[in-house]
N, C-alpha and C positions, 0 to 999 in steps of 0.2 A: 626224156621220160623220167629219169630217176629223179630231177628237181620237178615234175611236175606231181608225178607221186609221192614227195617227201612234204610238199607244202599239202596235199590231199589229207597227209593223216595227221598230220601236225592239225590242222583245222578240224578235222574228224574227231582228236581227241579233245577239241576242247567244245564239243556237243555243235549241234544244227546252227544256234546262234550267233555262233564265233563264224561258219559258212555262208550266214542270210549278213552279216554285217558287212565281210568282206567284199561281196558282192554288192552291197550298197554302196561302199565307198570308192569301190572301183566305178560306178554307173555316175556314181557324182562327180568322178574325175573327171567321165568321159562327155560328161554333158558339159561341165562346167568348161572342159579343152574347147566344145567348140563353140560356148558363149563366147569365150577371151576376145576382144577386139570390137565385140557387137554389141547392140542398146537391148534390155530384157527386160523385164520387168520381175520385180520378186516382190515377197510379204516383205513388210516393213518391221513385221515382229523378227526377223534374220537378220536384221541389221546392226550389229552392235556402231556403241559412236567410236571416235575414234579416240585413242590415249594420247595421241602426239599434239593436238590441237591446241593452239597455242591460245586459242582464245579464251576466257576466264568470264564473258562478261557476255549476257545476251539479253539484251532489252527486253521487257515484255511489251512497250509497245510495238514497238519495230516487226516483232514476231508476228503481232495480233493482228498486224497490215500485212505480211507476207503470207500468213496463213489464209488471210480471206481473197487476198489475188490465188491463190492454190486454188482453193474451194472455187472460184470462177474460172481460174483459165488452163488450171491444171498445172504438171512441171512444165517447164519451158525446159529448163536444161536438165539433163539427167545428174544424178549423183557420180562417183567415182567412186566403187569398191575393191577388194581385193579379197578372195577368196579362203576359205578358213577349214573347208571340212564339215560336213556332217550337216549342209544346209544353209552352213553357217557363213556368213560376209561380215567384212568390217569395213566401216567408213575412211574414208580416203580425204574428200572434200566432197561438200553439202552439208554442213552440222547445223547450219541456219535452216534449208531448206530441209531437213530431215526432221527437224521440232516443230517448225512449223507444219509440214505434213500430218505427224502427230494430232495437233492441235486441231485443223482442220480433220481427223477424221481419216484419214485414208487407210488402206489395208493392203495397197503395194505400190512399188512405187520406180519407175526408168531408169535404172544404174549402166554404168559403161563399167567392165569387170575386168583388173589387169590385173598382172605377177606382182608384187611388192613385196620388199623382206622389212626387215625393221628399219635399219637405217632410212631404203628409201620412202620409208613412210612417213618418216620422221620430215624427213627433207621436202616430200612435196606438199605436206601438208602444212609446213614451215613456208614454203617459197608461193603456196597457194593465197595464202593468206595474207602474207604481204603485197603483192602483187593487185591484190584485190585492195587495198589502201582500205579496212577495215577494222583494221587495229589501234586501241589505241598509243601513243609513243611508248609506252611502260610495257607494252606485249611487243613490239616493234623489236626494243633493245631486247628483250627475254628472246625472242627469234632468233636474233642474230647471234646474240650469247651462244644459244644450244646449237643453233647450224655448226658456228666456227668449231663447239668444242665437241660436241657429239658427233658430227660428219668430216672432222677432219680438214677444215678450211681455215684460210689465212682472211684476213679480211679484204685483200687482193681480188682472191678469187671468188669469194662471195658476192664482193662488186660487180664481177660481169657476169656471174650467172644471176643476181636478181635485176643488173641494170641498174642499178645505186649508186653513187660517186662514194668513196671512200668515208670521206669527212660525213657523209650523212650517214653511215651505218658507226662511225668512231660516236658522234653528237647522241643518238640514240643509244650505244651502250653506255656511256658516261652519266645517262639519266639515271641507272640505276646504282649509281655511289649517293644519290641521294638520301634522307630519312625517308622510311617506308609511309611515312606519315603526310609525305609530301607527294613520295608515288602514288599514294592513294588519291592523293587530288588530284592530280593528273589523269589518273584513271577517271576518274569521276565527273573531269571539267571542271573543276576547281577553278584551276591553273592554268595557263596554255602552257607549249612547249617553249613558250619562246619567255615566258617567266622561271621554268623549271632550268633552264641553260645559261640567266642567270643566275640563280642562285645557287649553281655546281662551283660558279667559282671564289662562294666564299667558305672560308675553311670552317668557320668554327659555326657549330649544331647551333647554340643558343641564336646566335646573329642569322641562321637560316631561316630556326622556327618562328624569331620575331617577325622576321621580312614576310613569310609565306601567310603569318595572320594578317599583316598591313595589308599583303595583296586581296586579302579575300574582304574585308571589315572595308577599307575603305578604294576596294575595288580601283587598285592599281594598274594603270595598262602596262605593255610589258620599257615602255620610255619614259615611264614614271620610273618604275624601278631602278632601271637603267640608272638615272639622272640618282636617283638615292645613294645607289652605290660608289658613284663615280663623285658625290660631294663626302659621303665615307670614307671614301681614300684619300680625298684631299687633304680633309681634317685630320688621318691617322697620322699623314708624312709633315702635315703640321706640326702636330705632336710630336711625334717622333724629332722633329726636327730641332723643336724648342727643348726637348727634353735633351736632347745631346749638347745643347748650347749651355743651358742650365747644368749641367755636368760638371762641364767643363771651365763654367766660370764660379761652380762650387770648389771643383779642384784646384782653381787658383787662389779662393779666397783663403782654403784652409791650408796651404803652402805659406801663402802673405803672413796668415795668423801665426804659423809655424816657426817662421826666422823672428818674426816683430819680436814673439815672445822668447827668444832663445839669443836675440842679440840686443835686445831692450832699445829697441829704437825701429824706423819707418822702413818699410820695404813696398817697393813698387815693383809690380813683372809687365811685363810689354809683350805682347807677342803678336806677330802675322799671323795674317789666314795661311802662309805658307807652314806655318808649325814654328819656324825660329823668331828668336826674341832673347831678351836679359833682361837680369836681375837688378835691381837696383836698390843697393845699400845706402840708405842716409844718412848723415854725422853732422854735426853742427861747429866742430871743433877740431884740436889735435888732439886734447885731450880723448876726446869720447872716438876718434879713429882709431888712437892707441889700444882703446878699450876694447875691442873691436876686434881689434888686430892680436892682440892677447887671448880673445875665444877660440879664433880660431886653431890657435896654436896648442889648448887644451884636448 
């Protein structure tokens, strides 16, 4: 009694309004307890979208086709919301069929209503979306980014709760060390994924952004590329290669030049690919060997 009367004045002093609220929000609980688990239908003006939604990108034809199947056959599958207070629902999954709805015109609409806190909205609407192979590779990697670091997963365990092999969620988050300027094509269809994977493995921006204009200007498949890269590398270790030889037979020339001029006569160096070799001092005489033989000794 003394808590049932202590909440009575407590609401009593703060006038009828603060009593007619409490009492709605209590009736909204108790309706909303026993939608949980069942199909309803609510206004569509209740429905906020969702924040966690990884998707970025919603076609307006694709829309303009699902909305006129709505308008003919209605929802086929219900939305998924999660409960908010005061009327209020938030979107779970359905953000396509929810704008679409929109568009067509509708004023409510089939939801399945369950508990959700943040995290797991975060995650089913991350794991909904994948699943539905919807996304394009650039929201893919963004998914798996926020799963692992926002929900606390390894890329392990990500694996077998979306059913993904390793290597295919490691390839998708690696797209995004990309230039943003290339993710954008990717998004876009610029690009496919299997151009955007090579071009992660060349290090330097200029050589990226040249390659990704080649790709688009003179519509490179992704084994043309391939074939570029892989004659770029040849040519570098050429290079590189000639350039270490050139080095090296600079460093002998300016050696040769070194003694000629410090013992005023011919010098020849010899050396293996093993690294050993000798020097060879020239004389034509005993005299000029004397001579020779008297530098050194200076």
């Amino acid at each position: 009694m003394t808590n049932y009367n202590t909440k009575n004045r407590s609401a009593l002093g703060k006038g009828l309004s603060a009593l007619l609220e409490n009492s709605e929000i209590n009736n909204n609980s108790r309706r909303v307890n026993k939608l949980l688990g069942t199909i309803t239908n609510i206004p569509i003006s209740c429905i906020e979208e969702n924040p966690f939604n990884p998707r970025t990108n919603f076609e307006k034809e694709p829309l303009t086709e699902l909305s006129n199947s709505i308008k003919e056959h209605g929802i086929i599958q219900p939305l998924t919301v999660r409960e908010l207070g005061r009327g209020k629902y938030q979107l779970i999954s359905g953000e396509r069929r929810l704008r679409a709805s929109k568009i067509a015109g509708l004023n409510s609409l089939p939801v399945y209503i369950i508990i959700s806190n943040d995290q797991k909205m975060l995650e089913m609407a991350l794991v909904e979306n994948i699943q539905r192979e919807n996304l394009n590779p650039i929201e893919i990697g963004l998914s798996y980014t926020r799963l692992i670091k926002e929900c606390n997963l390894t890329q392990e365990k990500l694996s077998k709760k979306i059913s993904k092999s390793r290597s295919n969620i490691a390839n998708h988050i690696r797209l995004l060390k990309l230039p943003i300027v290339i993710q954008s094509g990717v998004k876009s269809k610029k690009i496919s994924m299997g151009h955007a994977r090579a071009l992660i493995s060349i290090d330097n921006y200029n050589q990226q952004m040249k390659l990704y204009d080649r790709i688009i200007s003179e519509k490179l498949s992704v084994r043309d590329l391939e074939s570029i890269l892989r004659d770029t590398k040849t040519k570098s270790l050429d290079k590189n290669t000639n350039q270490k030889k050139s080095t090296k037979n600079q460093d002998d020339f300016i050696l040769k030049q070194y003694l000629s001029n410090k013992l005023s006569t011919k010098i020849d160096i010899k050396k293996s690919k093993k690294g050993n070799g000798k020097i060879i001092i020239n004389f034509s005489s005993n005299k000029e060997f004397n001579r020779i033989i008297e530098l050194f000794k200076k």
